[in-house]
Backbone as a ProteinNet text record, in pm:
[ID]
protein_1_A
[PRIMARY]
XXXXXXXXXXXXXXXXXXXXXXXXXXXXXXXXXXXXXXXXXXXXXXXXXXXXXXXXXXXXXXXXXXXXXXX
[TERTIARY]
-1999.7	-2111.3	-2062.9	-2092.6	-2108.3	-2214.6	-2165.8	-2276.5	-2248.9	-2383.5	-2267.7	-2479.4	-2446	-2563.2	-2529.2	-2684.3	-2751.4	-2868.8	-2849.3	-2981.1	-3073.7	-3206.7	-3294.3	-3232.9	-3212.8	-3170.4	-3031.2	-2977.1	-2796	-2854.1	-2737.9	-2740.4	-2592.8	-2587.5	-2527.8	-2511.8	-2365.1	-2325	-2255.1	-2325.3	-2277.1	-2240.4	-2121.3	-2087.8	-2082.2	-2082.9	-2085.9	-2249.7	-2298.2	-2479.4	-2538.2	-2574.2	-2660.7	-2637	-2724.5	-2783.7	-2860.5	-2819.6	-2963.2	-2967.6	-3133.4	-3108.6	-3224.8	-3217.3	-3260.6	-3381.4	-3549.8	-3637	-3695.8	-3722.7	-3794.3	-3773.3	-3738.7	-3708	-3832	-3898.6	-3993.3	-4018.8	-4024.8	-4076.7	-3991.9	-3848.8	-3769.2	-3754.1	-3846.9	-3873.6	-3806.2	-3718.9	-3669.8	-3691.7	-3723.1	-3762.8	-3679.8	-3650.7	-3563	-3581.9	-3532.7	-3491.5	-3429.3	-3434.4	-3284.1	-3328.8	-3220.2	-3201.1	-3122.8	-3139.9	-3027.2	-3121.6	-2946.6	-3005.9	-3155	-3196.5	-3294.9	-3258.4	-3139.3	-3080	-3020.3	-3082	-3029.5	-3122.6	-3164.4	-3298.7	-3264.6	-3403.6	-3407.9	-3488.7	-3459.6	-3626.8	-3598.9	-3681.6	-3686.5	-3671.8	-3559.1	-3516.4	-3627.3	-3752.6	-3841.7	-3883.2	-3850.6	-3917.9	-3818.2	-3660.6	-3590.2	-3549.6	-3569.9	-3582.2	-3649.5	-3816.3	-3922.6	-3887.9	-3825.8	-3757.5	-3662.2	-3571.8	-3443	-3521.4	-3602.3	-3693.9	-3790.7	-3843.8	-3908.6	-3797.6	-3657.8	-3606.1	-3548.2	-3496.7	-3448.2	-3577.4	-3679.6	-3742.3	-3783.2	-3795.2	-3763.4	-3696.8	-3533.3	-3443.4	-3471.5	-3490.3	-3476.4	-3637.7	-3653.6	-3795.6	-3882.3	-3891.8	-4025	-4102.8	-4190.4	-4310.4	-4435.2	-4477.6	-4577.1	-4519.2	-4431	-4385.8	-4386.2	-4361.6	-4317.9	-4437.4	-4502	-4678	-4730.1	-4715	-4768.5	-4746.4	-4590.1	-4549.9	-4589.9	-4607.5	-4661.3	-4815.1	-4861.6	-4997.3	-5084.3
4045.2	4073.9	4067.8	4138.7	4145.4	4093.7	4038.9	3992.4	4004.7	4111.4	4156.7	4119.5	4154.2	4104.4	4282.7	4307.8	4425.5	4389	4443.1	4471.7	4605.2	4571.2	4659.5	4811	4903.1	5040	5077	4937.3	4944.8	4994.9	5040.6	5088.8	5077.5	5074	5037.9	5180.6	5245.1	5351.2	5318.1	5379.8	5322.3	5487.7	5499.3	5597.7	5719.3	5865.1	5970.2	5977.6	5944.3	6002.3	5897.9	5778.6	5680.6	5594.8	5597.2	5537.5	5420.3	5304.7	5220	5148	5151	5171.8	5048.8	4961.4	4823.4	4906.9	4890.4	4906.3	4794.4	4701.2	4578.4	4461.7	4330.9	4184.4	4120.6	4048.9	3944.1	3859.4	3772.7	3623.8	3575.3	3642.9	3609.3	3743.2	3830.8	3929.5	4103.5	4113.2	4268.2	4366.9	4469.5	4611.9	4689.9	4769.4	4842	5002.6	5099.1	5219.1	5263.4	5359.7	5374.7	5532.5	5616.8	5716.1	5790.1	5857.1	5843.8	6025.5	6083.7	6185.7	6184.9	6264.4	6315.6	6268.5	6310.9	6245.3	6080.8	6023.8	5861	5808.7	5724.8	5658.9	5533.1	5486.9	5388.7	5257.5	5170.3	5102.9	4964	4878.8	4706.9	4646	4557.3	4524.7	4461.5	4472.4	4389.5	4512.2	4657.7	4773	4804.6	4804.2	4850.6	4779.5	4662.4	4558.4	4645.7	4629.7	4697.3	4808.1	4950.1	5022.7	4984.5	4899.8	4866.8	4813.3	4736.5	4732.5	4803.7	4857.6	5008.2	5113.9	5126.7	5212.9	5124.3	5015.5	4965.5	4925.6	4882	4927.1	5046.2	5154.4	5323.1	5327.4	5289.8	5286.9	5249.4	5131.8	5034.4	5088.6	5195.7	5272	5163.3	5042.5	4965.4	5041	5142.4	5240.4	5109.3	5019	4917.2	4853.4	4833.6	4728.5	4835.7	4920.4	4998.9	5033.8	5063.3	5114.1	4980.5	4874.1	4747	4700.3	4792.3	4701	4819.5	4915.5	5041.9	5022.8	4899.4	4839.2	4826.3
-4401.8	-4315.6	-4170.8	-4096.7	-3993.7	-3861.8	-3784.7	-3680.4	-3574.7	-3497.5	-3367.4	-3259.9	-3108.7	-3045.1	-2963.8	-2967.8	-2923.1	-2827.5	-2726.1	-2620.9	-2659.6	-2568.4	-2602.6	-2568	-2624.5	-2600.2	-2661.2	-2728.3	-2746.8	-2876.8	-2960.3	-3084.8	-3178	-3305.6	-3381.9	-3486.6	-3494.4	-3554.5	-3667	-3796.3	-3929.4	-3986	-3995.4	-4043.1	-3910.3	-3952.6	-3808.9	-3885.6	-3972.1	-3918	-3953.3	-3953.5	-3923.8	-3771.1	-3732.4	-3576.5	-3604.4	-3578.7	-3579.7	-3389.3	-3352.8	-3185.6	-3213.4	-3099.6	-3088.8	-3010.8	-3015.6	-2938.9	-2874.2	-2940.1	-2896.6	-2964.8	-2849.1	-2913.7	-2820	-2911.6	-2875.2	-2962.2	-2884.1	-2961.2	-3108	-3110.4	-3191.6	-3288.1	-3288.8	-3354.5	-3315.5	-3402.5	-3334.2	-3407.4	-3309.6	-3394.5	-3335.5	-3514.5	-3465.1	-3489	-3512.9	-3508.7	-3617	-3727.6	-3817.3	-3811.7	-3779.6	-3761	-3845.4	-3993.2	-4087.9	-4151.5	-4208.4	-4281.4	-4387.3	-4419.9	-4527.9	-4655.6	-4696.1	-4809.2	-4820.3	-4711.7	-4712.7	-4728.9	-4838.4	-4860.7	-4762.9	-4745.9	-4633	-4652.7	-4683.2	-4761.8	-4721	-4666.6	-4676.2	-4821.9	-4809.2	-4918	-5029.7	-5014.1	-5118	-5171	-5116.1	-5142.6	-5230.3	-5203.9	-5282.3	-5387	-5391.8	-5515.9	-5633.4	-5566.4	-5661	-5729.9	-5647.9	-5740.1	-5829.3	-5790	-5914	-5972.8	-6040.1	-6117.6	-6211.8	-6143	-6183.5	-6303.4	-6252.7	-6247.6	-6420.4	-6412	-6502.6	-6643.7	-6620.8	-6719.1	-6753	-6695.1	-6724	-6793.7	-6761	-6808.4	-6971.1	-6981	-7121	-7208.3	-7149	-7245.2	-7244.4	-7151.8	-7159.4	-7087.7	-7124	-7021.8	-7000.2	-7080.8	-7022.7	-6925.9	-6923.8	-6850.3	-6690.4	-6721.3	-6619	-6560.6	-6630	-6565.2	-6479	-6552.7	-6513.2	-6405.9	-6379.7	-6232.8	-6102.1	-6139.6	-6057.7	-6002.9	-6102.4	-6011.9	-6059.1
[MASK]
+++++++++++++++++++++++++++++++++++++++++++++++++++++++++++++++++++++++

């Protein structure tokens, strides 16, 4: 892992096409920017959890299980 310190407007180049650009730090809290092709899925990790989940009971033909967790 990496740990590097960014100001508001600095940005962080991952690869030649992902951009991630610092907009706002307050109160401990930073928002940021991710600037990435169409074909780069992008997701907060509790989001992309939920799919590997999803995806693996698909997988293993549990369809209840799978419906169940869809909501």
């Amino acid at each position: 892992m990496m740990v590097i310190r960014r100001k508001v407007g600095q940005a962080i180049r991952i690869r030649d096409d992902i951009r991630i650009v610092i907009h706002e730090i307050r109160h401990g809290v930073v928002r940021f920017g991710i600037e990435a092709p169409d074909d780069v899925a992008v997701h907060r990790l509790e989001v992309y959890e939920q799919i590997q989940q999803e995806n693996k009971a698909a997988i293993q033909g549990d369809a209840l299980a799978w419906l169940k967790a869809r909501g």
